[in-house]
Backbone as CSV, one residue per row, in Angstrom:
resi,resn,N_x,N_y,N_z,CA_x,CA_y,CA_z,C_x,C_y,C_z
1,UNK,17.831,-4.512,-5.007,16.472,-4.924,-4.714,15.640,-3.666,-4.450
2,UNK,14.695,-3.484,-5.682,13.627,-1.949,-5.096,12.236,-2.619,-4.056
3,UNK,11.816,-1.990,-3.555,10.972,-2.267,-2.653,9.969,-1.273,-3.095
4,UNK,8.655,-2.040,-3.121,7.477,-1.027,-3.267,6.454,-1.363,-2.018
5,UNK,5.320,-0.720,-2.188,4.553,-0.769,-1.318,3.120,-0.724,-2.271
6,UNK,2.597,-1.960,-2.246,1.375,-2.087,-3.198,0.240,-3.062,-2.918
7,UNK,-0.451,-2.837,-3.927,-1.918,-4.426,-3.482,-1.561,-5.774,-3.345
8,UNK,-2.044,-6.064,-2.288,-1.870,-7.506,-3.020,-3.235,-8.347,-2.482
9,UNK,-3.713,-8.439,-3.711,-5.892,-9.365,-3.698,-5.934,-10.434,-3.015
10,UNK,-6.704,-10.561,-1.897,-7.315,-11.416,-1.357,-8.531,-12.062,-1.603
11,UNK,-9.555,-12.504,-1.207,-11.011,-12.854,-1.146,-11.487,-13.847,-2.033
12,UNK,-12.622,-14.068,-2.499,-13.448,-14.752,-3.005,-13.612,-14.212,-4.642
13,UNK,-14.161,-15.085,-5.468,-14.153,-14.568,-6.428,-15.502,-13.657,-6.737
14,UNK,-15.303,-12.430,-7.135,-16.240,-11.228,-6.776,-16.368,-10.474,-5.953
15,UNK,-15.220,-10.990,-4.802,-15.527,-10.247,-3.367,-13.841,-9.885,-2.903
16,UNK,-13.095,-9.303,-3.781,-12.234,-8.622,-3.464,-11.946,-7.959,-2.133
17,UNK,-10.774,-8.207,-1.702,-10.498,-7.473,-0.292,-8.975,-7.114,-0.771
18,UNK,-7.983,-6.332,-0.229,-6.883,-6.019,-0.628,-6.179,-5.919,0.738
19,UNK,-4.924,-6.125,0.701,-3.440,-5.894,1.649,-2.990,-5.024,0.750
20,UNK,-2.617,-4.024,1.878,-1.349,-3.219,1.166,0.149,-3.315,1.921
21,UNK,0.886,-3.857,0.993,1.844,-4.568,1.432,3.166,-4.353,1.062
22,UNK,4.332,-3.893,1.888,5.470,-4.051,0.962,6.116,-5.177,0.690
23,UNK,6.812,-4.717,-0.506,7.594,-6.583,-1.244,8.458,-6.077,-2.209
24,UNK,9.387,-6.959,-2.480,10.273,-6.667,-3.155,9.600,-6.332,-4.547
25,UNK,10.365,-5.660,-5.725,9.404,-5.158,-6.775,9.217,-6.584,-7.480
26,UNK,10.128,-7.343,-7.469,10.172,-8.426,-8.650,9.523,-9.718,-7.990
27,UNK,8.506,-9.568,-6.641,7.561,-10.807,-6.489,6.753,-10.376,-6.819
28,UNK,5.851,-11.990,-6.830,4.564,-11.553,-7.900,3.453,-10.905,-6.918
29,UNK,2.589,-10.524,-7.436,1.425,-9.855,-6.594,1.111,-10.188,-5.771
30,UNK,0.681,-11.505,-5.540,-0.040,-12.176,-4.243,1.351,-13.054,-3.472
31,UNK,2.244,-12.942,-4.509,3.456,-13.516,-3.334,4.350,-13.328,-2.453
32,UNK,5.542,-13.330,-1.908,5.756,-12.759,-1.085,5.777,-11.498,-0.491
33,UNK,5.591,-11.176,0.611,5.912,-9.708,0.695,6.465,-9.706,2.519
34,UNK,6.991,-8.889,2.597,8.109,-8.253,3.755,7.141,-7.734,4.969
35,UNK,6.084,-6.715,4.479,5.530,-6.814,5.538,4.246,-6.185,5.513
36,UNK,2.983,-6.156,5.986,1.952,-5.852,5.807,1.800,-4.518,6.360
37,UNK,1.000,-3.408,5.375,1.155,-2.188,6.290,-0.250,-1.500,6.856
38,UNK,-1.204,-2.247,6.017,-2.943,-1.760,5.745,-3.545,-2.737,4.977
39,UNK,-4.892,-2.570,5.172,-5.696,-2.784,4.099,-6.665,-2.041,3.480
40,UNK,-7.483,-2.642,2.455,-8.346,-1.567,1.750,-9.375,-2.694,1.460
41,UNK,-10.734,-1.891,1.678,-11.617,-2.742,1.590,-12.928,-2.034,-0.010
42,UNK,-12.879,-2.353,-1.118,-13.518,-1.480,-1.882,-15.523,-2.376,-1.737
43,UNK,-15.325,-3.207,-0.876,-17.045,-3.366,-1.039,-17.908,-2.749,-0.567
44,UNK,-17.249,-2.495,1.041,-18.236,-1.794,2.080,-19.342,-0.454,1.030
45,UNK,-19.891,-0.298,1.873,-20.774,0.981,1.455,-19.553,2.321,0.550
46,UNK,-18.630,2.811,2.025,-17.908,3.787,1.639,-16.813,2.659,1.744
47,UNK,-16.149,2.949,0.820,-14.916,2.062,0.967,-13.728,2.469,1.864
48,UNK,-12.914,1.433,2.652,-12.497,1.260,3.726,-11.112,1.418,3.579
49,UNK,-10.024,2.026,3.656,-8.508,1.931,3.874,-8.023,2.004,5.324
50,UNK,-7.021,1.112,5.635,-6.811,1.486,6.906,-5.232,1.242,6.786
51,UNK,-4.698,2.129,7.029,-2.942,2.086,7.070,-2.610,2.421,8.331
52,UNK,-1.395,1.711,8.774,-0.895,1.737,10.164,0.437,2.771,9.568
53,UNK,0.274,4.037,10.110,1.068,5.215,9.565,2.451,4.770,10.358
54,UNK,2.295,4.603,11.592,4.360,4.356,11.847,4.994,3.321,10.951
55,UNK,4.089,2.611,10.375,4.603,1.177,9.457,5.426,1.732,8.057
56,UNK,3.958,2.678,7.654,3.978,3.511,6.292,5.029,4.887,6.804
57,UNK,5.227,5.545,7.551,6.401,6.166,7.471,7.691,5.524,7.629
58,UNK,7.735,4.809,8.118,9.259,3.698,8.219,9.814,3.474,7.081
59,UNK,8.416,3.200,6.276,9.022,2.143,4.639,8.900,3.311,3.988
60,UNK,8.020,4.394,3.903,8.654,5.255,2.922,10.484,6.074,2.955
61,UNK,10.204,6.239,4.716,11.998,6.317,5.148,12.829,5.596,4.187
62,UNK,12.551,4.752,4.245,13.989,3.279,4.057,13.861,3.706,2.252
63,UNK,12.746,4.285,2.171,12.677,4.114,0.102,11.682,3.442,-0.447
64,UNK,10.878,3.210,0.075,9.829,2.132,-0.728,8.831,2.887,-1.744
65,UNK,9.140,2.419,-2.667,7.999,3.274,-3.716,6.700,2.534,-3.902
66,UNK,5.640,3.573,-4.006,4.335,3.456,-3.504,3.629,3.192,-4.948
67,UNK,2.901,2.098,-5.395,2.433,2.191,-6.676,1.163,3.524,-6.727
68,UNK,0.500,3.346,-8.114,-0.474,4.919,-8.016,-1.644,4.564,-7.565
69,UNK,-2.069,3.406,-7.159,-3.168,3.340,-6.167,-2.802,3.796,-4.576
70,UNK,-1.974,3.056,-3.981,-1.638,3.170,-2.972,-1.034,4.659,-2.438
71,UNK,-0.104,5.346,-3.865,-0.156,6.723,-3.684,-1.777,7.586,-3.260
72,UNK,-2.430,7.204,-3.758,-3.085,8.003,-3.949,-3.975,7.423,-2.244
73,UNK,-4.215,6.676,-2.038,-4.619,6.414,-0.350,-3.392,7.064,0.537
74,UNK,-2.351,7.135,0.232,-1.492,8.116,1.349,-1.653,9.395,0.852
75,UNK,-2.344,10.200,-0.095,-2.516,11.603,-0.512,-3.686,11.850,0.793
76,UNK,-4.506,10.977,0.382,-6.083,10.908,1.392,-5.620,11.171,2.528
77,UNK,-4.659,10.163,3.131,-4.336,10.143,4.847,-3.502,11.269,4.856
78,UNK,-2.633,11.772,3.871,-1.521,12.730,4.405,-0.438,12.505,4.820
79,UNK,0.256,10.945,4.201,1.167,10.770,4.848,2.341,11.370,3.724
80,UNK,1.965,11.125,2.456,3.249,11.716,1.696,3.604,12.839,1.686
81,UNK,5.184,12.717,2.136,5.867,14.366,2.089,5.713,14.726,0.435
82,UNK,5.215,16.246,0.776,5.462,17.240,-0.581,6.724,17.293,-1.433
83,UNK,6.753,17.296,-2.458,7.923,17.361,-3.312,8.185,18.331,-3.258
84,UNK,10.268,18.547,-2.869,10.766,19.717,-2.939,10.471,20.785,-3.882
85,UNK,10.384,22.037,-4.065,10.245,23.018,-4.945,11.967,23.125,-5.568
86,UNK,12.036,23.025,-6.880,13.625,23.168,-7.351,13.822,24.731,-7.591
């Protein structure tokens, strides 16, 4: 079982709100998921992410792979460790 950490759409139609959520890779988007770690809000003025970092370091611990949106909101915050130099 891989575990990611990705969107999953909430709201109204036109009025998008997002969870970022981990779940197993093979549920569907809006379905189950393990556990909620943030959200992201793209309407506001400046758009809004808010990740609870002890949540998001735990699950990256354990292995959870981060899709390339959600990568890219932990580049912003700083939570992803740098890739080793080989």
């Amino acid at each position: 079982m891989a575990i990611k950490m990705r969107l999953a759409r909430f709201g109204t139609k036109k009025k998008p709100f997002y969870r970022i959520v981990v779940a197993d890779s093979e549920a569907p988007r809006d379905g189950r998921f393990i556990e909620q770690v943030g959200y992201y809000d793209p309407k506001t003025e400046e758009r809004t992410v808010v990740l609870n970092e002890d949540k998001v370091r735990k699950w990256l611990d354990e292995g959870a792979v981060p899709s390339d949106t959600v990568k890219s909101f932990l580049k912003e915050k700083g939570l992803l460790k740098p890739k080793k130099a080989v």
